[in-house]
matplotlib code that plots the C-alpha trace (Angstrom):
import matplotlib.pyplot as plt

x = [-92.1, -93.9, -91.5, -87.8, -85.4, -85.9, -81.7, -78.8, -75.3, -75.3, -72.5, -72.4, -73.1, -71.6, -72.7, -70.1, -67.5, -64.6, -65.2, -62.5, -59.8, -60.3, -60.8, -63.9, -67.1, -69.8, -72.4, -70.0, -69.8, -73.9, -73.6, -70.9, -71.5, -71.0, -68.9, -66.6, -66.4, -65.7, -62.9, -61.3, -61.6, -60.6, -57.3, -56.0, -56.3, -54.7, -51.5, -51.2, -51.5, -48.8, -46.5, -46.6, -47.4, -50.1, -47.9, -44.6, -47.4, -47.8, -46.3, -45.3, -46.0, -48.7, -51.5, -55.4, -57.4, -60.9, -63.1, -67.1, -70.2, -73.1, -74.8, -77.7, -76.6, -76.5, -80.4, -81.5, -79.1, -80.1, -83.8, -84.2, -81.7, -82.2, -80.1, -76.6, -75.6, -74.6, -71.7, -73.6, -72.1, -68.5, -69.2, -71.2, -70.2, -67.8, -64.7, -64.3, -64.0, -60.4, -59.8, -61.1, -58.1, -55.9, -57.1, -56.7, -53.4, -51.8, -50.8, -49.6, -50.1, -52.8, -56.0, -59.5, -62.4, -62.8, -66.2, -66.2, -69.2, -68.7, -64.8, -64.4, -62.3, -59.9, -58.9, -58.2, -55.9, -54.3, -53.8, -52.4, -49.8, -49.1, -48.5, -46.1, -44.8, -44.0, -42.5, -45.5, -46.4, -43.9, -47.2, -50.6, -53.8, -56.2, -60.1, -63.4, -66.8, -70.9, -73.3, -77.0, -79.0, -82.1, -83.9, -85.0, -81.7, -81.9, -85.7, -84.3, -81.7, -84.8, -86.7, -83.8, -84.1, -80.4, -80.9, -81.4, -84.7, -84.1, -81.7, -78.4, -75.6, -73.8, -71.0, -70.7, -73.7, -75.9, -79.3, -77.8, -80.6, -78.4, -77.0, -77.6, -77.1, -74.2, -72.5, -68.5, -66.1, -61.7, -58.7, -55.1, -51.5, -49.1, -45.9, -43.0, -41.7, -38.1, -39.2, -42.7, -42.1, -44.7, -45.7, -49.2, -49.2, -47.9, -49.0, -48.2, -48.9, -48.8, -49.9, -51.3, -54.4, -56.9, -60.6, -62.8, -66.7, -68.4, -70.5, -74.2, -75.0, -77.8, -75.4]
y = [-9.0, -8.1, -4.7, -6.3, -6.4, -10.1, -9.2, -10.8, -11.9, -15.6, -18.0, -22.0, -23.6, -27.1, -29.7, -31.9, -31.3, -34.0, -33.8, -36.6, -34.1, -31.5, -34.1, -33.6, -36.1, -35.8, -35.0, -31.6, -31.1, -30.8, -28.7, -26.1, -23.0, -23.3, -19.8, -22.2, -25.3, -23.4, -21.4, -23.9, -25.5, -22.3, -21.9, -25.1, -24.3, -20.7, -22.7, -25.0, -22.6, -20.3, -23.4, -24.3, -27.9, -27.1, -30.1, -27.5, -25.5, -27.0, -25.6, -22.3, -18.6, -18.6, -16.4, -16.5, -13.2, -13.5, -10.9, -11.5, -10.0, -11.4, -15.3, -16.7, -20.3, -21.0, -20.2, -22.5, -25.1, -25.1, -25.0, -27.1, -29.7, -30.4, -33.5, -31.6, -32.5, -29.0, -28.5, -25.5, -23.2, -24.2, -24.8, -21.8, -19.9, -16.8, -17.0, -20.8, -19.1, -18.5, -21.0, -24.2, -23.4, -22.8, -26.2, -28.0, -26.8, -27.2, -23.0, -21.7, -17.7, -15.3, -16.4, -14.7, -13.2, -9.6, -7.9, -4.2, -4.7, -3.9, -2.7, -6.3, -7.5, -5.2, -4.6, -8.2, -7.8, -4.5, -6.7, -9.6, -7.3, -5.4, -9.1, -10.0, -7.0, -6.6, -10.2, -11.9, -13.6, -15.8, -15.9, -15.3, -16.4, -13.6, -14.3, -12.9, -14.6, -14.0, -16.1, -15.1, -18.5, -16.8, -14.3, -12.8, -10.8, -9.0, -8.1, -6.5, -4.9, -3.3, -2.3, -0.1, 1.3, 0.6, -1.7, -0.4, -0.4, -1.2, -4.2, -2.5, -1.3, 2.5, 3.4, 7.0, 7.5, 10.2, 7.6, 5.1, 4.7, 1.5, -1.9, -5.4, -8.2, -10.3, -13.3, -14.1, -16.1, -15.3, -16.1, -14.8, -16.3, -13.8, -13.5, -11.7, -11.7, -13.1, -16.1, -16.9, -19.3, -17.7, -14.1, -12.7, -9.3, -7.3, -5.6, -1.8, -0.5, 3.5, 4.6, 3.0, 2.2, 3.5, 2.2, 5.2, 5.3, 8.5, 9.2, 10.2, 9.5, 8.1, 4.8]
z = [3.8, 0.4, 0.7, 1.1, -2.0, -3.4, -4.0, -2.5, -3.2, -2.5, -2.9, -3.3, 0.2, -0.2, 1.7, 1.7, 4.5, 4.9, 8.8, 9.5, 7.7, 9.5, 13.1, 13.2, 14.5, 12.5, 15.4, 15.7, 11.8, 11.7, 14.5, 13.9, 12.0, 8.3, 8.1, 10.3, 8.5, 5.2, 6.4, 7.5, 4.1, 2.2, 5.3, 3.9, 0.2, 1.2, 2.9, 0.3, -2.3, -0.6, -1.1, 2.2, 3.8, 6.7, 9.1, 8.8, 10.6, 14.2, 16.9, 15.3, 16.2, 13.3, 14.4, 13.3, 12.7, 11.4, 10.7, 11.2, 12.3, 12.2, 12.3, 12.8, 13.3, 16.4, 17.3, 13.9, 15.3, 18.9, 18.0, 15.3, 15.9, 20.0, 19.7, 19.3, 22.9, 23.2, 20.6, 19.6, 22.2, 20.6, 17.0, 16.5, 18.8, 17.0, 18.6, 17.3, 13.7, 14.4, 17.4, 15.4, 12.6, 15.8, 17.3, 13.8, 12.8, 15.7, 16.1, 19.2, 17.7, 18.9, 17.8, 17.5, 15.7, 15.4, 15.4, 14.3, 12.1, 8.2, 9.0, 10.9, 7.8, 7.8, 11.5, 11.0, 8.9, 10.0, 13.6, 11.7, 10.3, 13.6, 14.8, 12.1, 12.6, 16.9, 16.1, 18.0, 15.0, 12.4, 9.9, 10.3, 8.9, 8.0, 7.0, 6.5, 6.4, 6.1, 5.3, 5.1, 6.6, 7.8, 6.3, 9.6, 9.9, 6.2, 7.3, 10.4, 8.3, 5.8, 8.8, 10.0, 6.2, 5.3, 2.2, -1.2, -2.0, -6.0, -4.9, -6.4, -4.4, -5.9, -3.8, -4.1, -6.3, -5.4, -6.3, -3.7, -1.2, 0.4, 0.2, -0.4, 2.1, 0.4, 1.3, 1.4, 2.4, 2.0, 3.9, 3.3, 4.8, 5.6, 5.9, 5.5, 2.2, 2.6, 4.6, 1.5, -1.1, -3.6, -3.4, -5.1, -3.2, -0.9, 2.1, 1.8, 5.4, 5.3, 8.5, 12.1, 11.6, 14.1, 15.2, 16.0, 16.8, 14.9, 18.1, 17.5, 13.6, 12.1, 10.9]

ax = plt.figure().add_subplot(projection="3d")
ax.plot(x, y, z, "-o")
ax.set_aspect("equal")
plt.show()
């Protein structure tokens, strides 16, 4: 559309995927979503990273909470690539976000993907940490992920008239006239602080966090 911000906050799709890592066949690499292959590579540079060996891993109460809302995947895979033999409805299907690090590491915590549109992020990690926290979960594995693959979703996005129409996001400005579709991709291990071998943060939790819906508003 001649109208749509030519704007957007891309990052590096690689290509490469080590598919026989992660116990993978390559007719189910080609046809799993990308959000999922990449968080599973960024969950093993996270573990690692914490000081932790994934192996130590299997078999533990180490839950997976991932935070997503929309793809377009699975309808470019399952109409453009018709020889998939059907690993479409797992590999891009959303709940495998969390389940295929569950699968790969061997976890026996909770595991899903949580869709609460642009807040999806953050109740994932607020229900990691309740987790953690109940004692249902020794660690968890937090993440968030969107990739823009087809451009048909930002057009439906402009059509609704919530992007900015100068291609610049201003939080809190009064000449904001909306966002930008962006792309990103993060995961976090948590764990209690006593039992971590490296610490970078920590997790201040104030209050319970609550989900709400606004009722009738325009957004």
């Amino acid at each position: 559309h001649y109208d749509m911000p030519t704007r957007s906050g891309l990052i590096n799709h690689e290509q490469k995927f080590d598919a026989q890592f992660f116990n993978i066949t390559s007719s189910e690499a080609h046809a799993t979503d990308p959000m999922c292959r990449m968080l599973l590579e960024h969950t093993y540079e996270a573990i690692i990273d914490a000081g932790v060996n994934p192996k130590e891993l299997r078999g533990t109460k180490t839950g997976v909470f991932i935070g997503s809302c929309y793809s377009t995947t699975r309808n470019i895979i399952t109409y453009y690539r018709p020889q998939t033999a059907g690993y479409p409805i797992v590999g891009c299907s959303k709940y495998w976000l969390a389940n295929s690090i569950s699968n790969w590491l061997g976890l026996d915590g909770p595991s899903y993907t949580l869709d609460t549109a642009c807040s999806s992020s953050h109740y994932a990690m607020a229900e990691a940490y309740r987790m953690i926290r109940s004692g249902e979960c020794d660690a968890a594995i937090v993440g968030g992920a969107n990739i823009c693959l087809h451009p048909n979703l930002k057009l439906q996005f402009f059509q609704l008239g919530v992007l900015s129409s100068d291609g610049y996001c201003k939080p809190f400005d009064a000449s904001g006239t909306g966002y930008m579709r962006s792309e990103a991709m993060a995961i976090l291990y948590l764990r209690k602080a006593k039992d971590m071998n490296r610490i970078y943060a920590t997790y201040v939790y104030t209050k319970p966090t609550l989900m709400a819906f606004f009722g009738w508003t325009s957004s």
